[in-house]
One Martini backbone bead per residue (centre of mass of N, CA, C, O) as a GRO file, in nm:
protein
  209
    1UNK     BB    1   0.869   1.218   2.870
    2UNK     BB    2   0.905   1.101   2.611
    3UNK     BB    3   0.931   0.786   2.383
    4UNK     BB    4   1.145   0.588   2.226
    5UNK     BB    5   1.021   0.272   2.009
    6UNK     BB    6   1.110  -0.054   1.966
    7UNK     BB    7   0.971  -0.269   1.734
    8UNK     BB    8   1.045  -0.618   1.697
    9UNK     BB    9   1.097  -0.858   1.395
   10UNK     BB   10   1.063  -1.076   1.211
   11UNK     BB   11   0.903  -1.187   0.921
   12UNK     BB   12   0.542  -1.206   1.022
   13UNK     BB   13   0.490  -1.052   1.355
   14UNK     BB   14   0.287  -0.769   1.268
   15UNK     BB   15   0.417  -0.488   1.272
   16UNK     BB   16   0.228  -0.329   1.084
   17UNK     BB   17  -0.046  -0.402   1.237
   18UNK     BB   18   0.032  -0.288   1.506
   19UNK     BB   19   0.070   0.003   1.384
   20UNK     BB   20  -0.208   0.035   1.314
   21UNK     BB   21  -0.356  -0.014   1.581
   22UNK     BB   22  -0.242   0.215   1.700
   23UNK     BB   23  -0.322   0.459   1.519
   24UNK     BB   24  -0.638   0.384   1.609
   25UNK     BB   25  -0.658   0.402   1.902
   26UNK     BB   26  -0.564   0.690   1.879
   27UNK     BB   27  -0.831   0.800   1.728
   28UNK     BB   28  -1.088   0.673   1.895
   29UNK     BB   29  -0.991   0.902   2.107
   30UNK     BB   30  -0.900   1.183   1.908
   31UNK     BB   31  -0.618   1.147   1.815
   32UNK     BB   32  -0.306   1.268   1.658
   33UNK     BB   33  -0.145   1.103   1.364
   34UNK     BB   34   0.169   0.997   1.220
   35UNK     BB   35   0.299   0.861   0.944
   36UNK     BB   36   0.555   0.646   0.824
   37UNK     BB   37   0.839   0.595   0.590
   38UNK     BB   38   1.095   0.458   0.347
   39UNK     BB   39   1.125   0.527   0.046
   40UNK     BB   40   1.287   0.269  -0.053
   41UNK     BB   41   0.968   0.126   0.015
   42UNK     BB   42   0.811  -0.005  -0.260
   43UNK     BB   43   0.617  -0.150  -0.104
   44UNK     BB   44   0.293   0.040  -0.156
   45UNK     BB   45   0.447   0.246  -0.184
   46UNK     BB   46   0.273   0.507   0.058
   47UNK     BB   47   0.181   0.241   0.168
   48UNK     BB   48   0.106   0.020   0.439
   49UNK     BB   49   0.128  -0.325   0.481
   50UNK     BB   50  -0.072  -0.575   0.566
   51UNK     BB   51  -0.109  -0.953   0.571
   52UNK     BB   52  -0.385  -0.921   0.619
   53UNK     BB   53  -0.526  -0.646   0.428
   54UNK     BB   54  -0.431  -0.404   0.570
   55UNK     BB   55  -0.433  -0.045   0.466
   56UNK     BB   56  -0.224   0.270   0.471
   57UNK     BB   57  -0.137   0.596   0.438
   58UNK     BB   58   0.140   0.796   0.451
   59UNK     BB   59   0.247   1.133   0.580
   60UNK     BB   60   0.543   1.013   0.476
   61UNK     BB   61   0.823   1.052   0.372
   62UNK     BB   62   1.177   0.913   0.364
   63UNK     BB   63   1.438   0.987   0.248
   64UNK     BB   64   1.739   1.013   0.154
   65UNK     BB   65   1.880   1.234   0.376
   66UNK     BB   66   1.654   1.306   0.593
   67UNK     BB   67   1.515   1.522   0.787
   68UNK     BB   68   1.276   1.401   1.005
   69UNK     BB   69   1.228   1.690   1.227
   70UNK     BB   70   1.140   1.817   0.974
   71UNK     BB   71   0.905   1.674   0.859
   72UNK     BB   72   0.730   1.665   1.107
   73UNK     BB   73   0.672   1.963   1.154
   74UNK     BB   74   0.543   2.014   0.911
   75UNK     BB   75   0.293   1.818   0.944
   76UNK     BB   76   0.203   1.903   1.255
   77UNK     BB   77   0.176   2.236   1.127
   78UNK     BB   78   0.094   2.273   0.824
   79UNK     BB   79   0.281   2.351   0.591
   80UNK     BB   80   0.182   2.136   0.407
   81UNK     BB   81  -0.032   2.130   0.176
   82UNK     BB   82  -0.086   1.835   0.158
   83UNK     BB   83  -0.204   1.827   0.438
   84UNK     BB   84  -0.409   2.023   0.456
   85UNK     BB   85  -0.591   1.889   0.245
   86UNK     BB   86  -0.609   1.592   0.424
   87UNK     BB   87  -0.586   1.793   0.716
   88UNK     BB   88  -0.849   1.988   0.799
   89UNK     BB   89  -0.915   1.928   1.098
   90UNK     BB   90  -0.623   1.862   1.220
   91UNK     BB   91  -0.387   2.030   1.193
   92UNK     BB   92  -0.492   2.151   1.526
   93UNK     BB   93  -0.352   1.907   1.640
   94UNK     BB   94  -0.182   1.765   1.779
   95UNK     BB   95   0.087   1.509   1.833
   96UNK     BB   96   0.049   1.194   2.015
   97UNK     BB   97   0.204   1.036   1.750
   98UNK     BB   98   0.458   0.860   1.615
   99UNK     BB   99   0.468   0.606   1.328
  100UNK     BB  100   0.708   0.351   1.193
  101UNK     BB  101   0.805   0.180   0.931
  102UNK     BB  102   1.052   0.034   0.824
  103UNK     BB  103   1.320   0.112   0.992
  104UNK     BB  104   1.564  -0.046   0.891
  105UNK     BB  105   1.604   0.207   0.668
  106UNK     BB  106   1.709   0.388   0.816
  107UNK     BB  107   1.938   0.645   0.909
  108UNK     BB  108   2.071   0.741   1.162
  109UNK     BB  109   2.041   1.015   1.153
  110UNK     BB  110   1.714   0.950   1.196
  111UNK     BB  111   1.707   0.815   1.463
  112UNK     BB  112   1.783   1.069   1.610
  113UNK     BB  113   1.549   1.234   1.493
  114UNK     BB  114   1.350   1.046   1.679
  115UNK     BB  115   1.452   1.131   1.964
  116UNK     BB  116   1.401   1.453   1.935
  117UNK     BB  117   1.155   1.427   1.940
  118UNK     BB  118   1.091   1.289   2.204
  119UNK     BB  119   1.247   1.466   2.365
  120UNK     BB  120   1.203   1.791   2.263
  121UNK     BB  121   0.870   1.706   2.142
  122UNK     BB  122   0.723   1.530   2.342
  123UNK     BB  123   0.644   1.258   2.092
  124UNK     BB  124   0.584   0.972   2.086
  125UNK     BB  125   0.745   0.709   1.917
  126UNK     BB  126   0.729   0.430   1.673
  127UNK     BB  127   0.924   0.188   1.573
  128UNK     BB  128   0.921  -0.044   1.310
  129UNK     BB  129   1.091  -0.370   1.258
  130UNK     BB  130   1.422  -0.525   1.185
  131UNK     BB  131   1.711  -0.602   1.237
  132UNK     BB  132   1.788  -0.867   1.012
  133UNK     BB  133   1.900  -1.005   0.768
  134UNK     BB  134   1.986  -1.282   0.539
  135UNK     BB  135   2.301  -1.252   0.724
  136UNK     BB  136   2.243  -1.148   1.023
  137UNK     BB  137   2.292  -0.876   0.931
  138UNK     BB  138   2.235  -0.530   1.084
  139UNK     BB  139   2.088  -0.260   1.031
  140UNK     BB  140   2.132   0.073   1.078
  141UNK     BB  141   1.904   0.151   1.172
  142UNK     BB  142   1.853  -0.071   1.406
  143UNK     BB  143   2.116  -0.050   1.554
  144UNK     BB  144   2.028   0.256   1.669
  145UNK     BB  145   1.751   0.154   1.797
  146UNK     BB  146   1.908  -0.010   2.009
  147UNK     BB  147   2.054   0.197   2.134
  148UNK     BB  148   1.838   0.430   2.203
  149UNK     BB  149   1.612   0.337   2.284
  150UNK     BB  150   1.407   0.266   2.556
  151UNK     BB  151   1.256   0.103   2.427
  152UNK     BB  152   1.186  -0.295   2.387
  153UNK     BB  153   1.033  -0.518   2.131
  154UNK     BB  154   0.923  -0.842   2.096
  155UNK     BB  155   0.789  -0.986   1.794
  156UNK     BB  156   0.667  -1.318   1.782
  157UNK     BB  157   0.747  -1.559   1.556
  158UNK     BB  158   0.716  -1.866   1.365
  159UNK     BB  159   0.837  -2.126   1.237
  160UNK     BB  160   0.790  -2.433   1.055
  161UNK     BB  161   0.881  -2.598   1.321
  162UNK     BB  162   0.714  -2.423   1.585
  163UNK     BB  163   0.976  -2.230   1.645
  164UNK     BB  164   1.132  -1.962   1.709
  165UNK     BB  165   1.171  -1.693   1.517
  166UNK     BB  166   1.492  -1.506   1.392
  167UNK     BB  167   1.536  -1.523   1.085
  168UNK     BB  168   1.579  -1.400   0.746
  169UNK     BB  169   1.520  -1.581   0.462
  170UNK     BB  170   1.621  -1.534   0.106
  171UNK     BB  171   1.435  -1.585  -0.178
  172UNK     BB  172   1.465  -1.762  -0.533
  173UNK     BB  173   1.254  -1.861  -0.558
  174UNK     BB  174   1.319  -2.222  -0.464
  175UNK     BB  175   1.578  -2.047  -0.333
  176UNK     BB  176   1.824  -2.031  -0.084
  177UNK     BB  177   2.004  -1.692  -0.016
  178UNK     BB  178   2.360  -1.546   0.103
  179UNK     BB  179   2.363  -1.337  -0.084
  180UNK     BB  180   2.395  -0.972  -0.153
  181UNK     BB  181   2.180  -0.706  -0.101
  182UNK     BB  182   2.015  -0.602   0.141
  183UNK     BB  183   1.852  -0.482  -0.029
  184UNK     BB  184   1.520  -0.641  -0.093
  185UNK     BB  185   1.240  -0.623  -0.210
  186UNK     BB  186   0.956  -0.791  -0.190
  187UNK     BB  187   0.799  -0.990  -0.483
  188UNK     BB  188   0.829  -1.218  -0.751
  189UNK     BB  189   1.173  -1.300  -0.658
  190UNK     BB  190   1.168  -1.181  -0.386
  191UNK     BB  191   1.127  -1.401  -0.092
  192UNK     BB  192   1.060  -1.450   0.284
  193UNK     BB  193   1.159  -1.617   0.592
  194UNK     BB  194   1.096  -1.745   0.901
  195UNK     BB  195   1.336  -1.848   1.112
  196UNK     BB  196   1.510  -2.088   1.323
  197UNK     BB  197   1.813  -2.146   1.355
  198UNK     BB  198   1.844  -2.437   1.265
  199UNK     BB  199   1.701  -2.387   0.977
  200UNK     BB  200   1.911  -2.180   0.898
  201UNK     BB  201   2.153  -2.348   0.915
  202UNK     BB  202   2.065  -2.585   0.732
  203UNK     BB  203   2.017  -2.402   0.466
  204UNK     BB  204   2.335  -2.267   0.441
  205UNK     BB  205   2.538  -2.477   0.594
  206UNK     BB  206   2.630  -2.306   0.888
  207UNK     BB  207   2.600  -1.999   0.745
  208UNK     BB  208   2.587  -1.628   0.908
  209UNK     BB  209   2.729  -1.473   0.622
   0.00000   0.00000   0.00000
């Protein structure tokens, strides 16, 4: 039986270039994958976008409210007219991994949806993301794939004090902010730091919440 796999870390800790190196592998060796991430994260538009400078775009995204296994099953056997377009020589090869970006983006109940393909469709997920957000609390979509995951894989970056981070701090301008809401894709106005517990409670004032 296949599995799904939740790899995590703060924010720098190489999530997608992990995810690219991931798809090279299994490429490399004549094997066909398919790429996805949330809709919602508008950074890179449709492709997924390493801090390395390594980009590559994605076979789908994945919409607010989207069966996600009715979405992998379209693009696997080639239903999608753009899928057969952009895979002609491919989209008779069965698909050997999902690979998912931007995991804390999903909803539940996709999270549901990619358990659904490694267990009932045989093919390992694997999903990279980050746990909790810039108030300490966690993304429902990280959430869920705590709990369903068969593996769990942390991925690990160090703080500015060279402790390992583990909080996401969102910064505006040069201040850091501790309210707002969950989502805000970082951009021009809003960019985030990965701190060690110390630096997090220092920057809040002690607050993790």
């Amino acid at each position: 039986m296949a599995k799904l796999y939740f790899r995590y870390g703060a924010m720098n800790s190489g999530k997608s270039t992990g995810l690219l190196q991931a798809a090279f592998n299994y490429e490399e060796r004549g094997q066909r994958v398919l790429l996805a991430k949330p809709q919602v994260d508008v950074k890179g538009e449709d492709r997924i976008l390493s801090r390395l400078g390594v980009a590559r775009s994605v076979d789908f995204l994945v919409p607010a409210g989207a069966d996600v296994a009715e979405l992998f099953h379209r693009h696997a056997v080639g239903d999608d007219p753009a899928a057969l377009l952009q895979h002609v020589d491919a989209v008779i090869k069965p698909v050997a991994c999902l690979l998912v970006d931007e995991a804390q983006f999903l909803e539940p109940a996709q999270v549901d949806d990619l358990l659904r393909i490694a267990v009932v469709q045989n093919v390992p997920v694997m999903a990279y993301g980050i746990r909790t957000d810039f108030r300490t609390r966690s993304f429902p979509g990280s959430a869920r794939l705590l709990e369903l995951a068969h593996a769990l894989e942390e991925l690990k970056t160090i703080c500015r004090c060279g402790r390992k981070a583990m909080f996401n701090a969102r910064r505006v301008g040069d201040r850091f902010v501790f309210e707002g809401d969950q989502v805000a894709i970082d951009g021009v106005a809003v960019t985030y730091e990965s701190l060690c517990g110390d630096c997090y409670l220092t920057e809040s004032g002690g607050r993790l919440s």
